[in-house]
N, C-alpha and C positions, 0 to 999 in steps of 0.2 A: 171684401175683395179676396177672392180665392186664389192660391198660388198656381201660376201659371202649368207648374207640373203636378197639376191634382186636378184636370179638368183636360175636358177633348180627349185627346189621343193618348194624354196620361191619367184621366178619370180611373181610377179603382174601380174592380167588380165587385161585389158581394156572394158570389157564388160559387160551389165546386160542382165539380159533374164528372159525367163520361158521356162520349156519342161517336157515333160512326162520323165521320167524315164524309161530307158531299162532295162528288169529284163534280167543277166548276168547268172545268177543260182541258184538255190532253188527258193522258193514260197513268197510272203509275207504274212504274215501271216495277219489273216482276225482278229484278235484279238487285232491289233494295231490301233492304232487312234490319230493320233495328229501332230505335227509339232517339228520337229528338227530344231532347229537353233543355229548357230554357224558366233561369229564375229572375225575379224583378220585384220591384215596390208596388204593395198592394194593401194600401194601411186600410186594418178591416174595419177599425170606430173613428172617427169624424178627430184626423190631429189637433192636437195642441199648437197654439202659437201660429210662425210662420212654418208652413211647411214644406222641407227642401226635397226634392228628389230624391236625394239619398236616404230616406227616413223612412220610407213604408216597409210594412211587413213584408219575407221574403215570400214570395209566390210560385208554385211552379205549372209549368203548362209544358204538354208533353204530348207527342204524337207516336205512334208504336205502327208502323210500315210492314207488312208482310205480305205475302202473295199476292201483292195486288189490292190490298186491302187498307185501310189506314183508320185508328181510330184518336181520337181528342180526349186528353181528361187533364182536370188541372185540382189542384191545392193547395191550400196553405201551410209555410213550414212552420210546426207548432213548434214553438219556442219556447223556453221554459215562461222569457216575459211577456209574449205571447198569452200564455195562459194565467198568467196573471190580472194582463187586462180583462180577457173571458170571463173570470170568475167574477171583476165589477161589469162588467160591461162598458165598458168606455175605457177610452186614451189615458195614461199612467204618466206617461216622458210626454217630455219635449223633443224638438228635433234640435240640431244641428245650429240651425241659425234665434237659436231663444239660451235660457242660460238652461244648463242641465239641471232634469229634476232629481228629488230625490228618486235613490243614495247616491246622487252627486256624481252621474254617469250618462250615458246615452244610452237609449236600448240596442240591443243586442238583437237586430233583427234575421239575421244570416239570408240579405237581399240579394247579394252582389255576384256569386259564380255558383256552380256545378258541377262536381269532378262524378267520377265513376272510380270506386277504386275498393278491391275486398270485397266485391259483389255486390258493394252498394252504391248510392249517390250518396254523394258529401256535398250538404248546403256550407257557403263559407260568406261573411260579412268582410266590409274591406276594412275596417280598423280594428280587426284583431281579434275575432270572439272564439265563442264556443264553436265550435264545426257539427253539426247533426247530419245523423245517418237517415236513409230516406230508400225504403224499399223501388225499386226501379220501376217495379210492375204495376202497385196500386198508387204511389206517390204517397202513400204512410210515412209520416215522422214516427220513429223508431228511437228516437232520443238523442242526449248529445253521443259525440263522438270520444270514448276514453282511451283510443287505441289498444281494444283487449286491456285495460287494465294497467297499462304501463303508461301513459302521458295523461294528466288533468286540467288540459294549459290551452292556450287559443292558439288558433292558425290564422293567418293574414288570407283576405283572396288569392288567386291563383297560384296555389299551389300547385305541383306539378307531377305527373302520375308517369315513369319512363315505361314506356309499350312493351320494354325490351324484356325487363327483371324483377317489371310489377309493383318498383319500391315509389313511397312519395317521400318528393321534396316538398318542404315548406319553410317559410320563416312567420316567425310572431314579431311583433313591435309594440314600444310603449313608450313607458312617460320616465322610466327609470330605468338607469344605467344598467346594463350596458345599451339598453335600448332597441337592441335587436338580435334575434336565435336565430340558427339554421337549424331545420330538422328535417331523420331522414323515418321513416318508418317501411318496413318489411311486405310484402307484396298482400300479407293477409293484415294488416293493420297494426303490426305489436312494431314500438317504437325504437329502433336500434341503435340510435345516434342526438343526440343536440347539443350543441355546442354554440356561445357565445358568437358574435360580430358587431364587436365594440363601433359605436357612433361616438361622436360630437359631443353631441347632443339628441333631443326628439326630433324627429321627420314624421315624414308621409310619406313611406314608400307605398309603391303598389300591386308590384308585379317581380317578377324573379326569372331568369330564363335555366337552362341545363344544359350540360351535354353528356358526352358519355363518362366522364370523368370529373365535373365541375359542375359548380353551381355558380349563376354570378347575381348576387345580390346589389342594393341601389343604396349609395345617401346622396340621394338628390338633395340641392339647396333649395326644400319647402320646409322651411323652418316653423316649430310652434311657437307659440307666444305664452310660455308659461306660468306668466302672471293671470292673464285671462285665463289659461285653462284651471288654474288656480281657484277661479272663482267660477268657476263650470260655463266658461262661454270660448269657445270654437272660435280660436282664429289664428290664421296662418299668415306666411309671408314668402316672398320669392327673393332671395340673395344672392342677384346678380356679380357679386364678386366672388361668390364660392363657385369652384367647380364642382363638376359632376362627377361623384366617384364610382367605383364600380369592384365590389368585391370579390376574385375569384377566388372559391372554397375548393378544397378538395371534397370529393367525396368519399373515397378512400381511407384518408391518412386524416384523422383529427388534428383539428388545429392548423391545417397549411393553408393559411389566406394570404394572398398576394391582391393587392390594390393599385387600380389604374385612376388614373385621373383624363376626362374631357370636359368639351366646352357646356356652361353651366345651361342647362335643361332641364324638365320633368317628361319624365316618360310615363303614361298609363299601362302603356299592353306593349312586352315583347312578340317578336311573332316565330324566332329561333334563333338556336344559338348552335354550335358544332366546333370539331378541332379540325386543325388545318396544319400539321407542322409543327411549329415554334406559336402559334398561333391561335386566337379564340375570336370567331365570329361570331358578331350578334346581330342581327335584324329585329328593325321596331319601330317603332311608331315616335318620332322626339318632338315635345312642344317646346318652342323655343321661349315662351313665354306664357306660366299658366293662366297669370293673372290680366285678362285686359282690363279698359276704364269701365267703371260702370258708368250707366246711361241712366239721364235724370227722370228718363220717362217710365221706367219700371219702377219706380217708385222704391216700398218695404223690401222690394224682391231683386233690386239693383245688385245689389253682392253677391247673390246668388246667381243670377242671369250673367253676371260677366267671368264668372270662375268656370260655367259650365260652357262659356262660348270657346268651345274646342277650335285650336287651329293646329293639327298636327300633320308630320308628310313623313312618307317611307326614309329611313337612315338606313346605314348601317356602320358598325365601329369594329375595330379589330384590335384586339390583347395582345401584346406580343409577351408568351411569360417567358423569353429568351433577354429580352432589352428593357423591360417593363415599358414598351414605348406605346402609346395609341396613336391611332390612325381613325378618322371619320371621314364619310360623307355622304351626302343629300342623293339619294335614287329616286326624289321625285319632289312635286313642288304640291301636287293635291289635297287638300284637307279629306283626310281619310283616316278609320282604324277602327278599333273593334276585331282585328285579324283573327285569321285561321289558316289552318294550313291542314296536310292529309296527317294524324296526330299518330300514324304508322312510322314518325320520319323525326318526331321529336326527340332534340337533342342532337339529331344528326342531321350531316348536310339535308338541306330539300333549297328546291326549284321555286313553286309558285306560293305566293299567296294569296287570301282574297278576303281586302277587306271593304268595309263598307261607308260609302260616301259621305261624309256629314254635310247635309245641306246647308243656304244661308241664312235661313229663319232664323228668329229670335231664339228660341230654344233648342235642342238638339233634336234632331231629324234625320233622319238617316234616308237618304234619296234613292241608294244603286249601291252594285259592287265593283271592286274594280279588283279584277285578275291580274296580279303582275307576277311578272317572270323576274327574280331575281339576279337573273344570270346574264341575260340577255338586254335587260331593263323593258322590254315593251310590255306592253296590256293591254286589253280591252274590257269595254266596261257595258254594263247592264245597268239601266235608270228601272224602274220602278214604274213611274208616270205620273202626274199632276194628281195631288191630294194622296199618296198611297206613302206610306212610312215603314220601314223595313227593320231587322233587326240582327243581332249578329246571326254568323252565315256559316254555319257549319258545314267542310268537307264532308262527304259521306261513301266511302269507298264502295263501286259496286260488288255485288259477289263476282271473286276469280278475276278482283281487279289486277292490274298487272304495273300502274305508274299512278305518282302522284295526282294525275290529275283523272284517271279514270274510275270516273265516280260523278257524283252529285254534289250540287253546294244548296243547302236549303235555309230558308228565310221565313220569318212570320212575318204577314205585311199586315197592315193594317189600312182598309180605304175608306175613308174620310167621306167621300163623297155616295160610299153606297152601305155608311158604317157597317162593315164586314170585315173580319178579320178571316185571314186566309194562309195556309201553307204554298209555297212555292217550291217546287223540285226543278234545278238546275240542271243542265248540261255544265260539269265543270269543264270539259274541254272545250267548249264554246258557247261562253254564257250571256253573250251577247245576244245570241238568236230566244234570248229568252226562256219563259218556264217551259217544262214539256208536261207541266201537270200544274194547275192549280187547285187546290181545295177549303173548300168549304167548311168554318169551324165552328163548330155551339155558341162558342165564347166569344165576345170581343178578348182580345188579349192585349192590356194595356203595352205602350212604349215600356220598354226595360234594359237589362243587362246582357247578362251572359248565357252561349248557350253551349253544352256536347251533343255531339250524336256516340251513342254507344252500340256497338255491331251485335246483330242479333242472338250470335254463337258467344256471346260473354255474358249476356242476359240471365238470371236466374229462369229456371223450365217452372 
């Protein structure tokens, strides 16, 4: 019995390529310029055990927009354990839901996001790993990430690159104290800063937001179970008596953390954060509960199909570093996330966001997007259509754009029904009225993760 996320719409490719792109319908628009990329699970030899979603090799698939022009190419990011399997030819590790193999660890796949940042892309895994560098143009792995020479240490997913001054934030986590770093590195990659932010104990964070002065890190109460991880098997807990912390760093001034506390939650993806006064805004995504029941009918795959059945809805909280008081509340009740926003505005106030629908299938789906206006509370939303699977939805600013939403939000769909995987270009100021270009891609491009769009003028020539 094959795991539900290794077949259909999450079946693995076998293959890299390049090809022109077939325009399907509409035009592209001549005001676009840059490159979509987006990385995912794509285990290249037949897994071990039961295999979870989270487990395949990092992937990336990539579209490059110019005059009117659009071309497809994708690869695999070579990992150092990656090439290890290569050299045997077959699967090394286990996943996630089996016990770890040897050396008593989970591979190291760098699945889960995509930054841009020093000229290059950075692959990053969401529990902690090596970060590898990845030429933007040919999608070459290039190796891991050492920051010039100055950090030899892992970065957590979504790390965050500020538009303004070019530096990245990041934090790592682990199994031993203090359990979690903040780190800042310099706009070419040489590392300027890390410093401690004592936990607990272990977590699972995931995400991190910014602003122009702060950084606010998570110990959310998803506690590990350290005796199991002890004996190399994955498992977690939700402790509803713990609240939800939130730690504001400076970024400036080493060592000035101030800690809020709210109601107990896991968050996957912030979608911004800003100062406001006395005051720190955050908007995100909050699941009020990560863990639903499993269900007797998925059988092996039960624990896994109930951790990934997302119920999340727009929040937003507010820091007060005058009172240490917080403030919350619910901007909406839809199961949505995956966000993005125009990434010209992060860390600072912005307007819209637009994330994407989780449908109510057994496994994760992504139906539509939905546009909301933070300020205002309304939105509109764009479905996809019967059988077609969407993925995150990157803003794409047009050339000589002038507002956060003048631009494009672009999607990889995938339709089921005419198995065709396809690019979609958005009207982001009304993306209701649907694509104004659909295109045609080489690849199927399996369900996945995270994507950026990087502007044409930041591009290596």
């Amino acid at each position: 019995m094959a795991s539900p996320y290794c077949t259909g719409s999450y079946a693995p490719i076998a293959t890299e390529g390049e090809a022109r792109c077939e325009l399907l319908s509409g035009e592209i628009p001549r005001d676009l310029d840059g490159l979509l990329v987006r990385n995912g699970p794509n285990p290249k030899f037949a897994p071990r055990g039961r295999y979870h979603w989270f487990d395949g090799d990092g992937m990336l698939h990539a579209v490059r927009i110019r005059d009117g022009r659009a071309t497809y190419r994708n690869r695999w990011v070579k990992t150092s354990d990656l090439a290890r399997e290569e050299s045997e030819q077959r699967a090394l590790w286990g996943g996630i839901m089996d016990q770890a193999s040897p050396p008593a660890r989970y591979k190291d796949t760098s699945n889960t996001d995509v930054i841009f940042h020093g000229g290059v892309l950075k692959t990053l895994w969401y529990l902690s790993g090596v970060p590898y560098r990845v030429d933007a143009n040919s999608l070459e792995t290039l190796g891991p990430d050492k920051f010039l020479g100055t950090y030899d240490g892992a970065v957590a997913a979504h790390a965050k690159v500020d538009p303004r001054s070019g530096e990245l934030l990041f934090f790592d986590y682990g199994h031993t104290a203090p359990f979690m770093h903040f780190g800042v590195a310099d706009s070419e990659g040489r590392l300027t800063h890390r410093e401690p932010v004592p936990l607990p104990a272990a977590r699972l964070p995931h995400d991190l937001a910014i602003t122009e002065n702060y950084a606010i890190l998570m110990d959310l109460p998803v506690i590990f179970d350290d005796k199991a991880m002890a004996q190399g098997r994955w498992r977690t807990s939700f402790r509803r008596d713990l609240p939800a912390r939130f730690a504001v760093v400076s970024r400036r001034r080493p060592d000035q953390q101030r800690w809020f506390e709210a109601e107990p939650c896991y968050i996957y993806h912030t979608i911004n954060a800003w100062e406001e006064g006395d005051e720190i805004i955050m908007v995100g995504c909050r699941v009020a509960d990560p863990y639903q029941a499993p269900r007797p009918e998925d059988g092996p795959w039960a624990v896994m199909m109930a951790t990934l059945r997302i119920q999340a809805t727009l929040h937003k909280w507010r820091f007060n570093l005058r009172t240490g008081e917080t403030k919350e509340e619910s901007l909406d009740d839809r199961n949505a996330e995956f966000p993005s926003i125009d990434g010209r505005l992060l860390g600072r106030r912005s307007r819209f966001a637009y994330n994407v629908i989780i449908g109510s299938e057994p496994t994760v789906f992504f139906d539509g997007i939905i546009k909301y206006d933070t300020e205002t509370g309304e939105s509109e939303s764009l479905l996809f259509g019967a059988g077609r699977r969407g993925s995150e939805s990157p803003f794409a600013p047009r050339l000589g754009s002038t507002g956060e939403d003048d631009g494009y939000i672009l999607s990889f769909v995938h339709d089921e029904r005419e198995a065709r995987s396809e690019l979609w270009i958005i009207d982001a100021h009304e993306p209701s009225r649907g694509a104004v270009a659909r295109l045609g891609l080489a690849n199927r491009v399996p369900l996945g993760f995270h994507a950026k769009w990087v502007a044409g003028d930041r591009l290596p020539s």
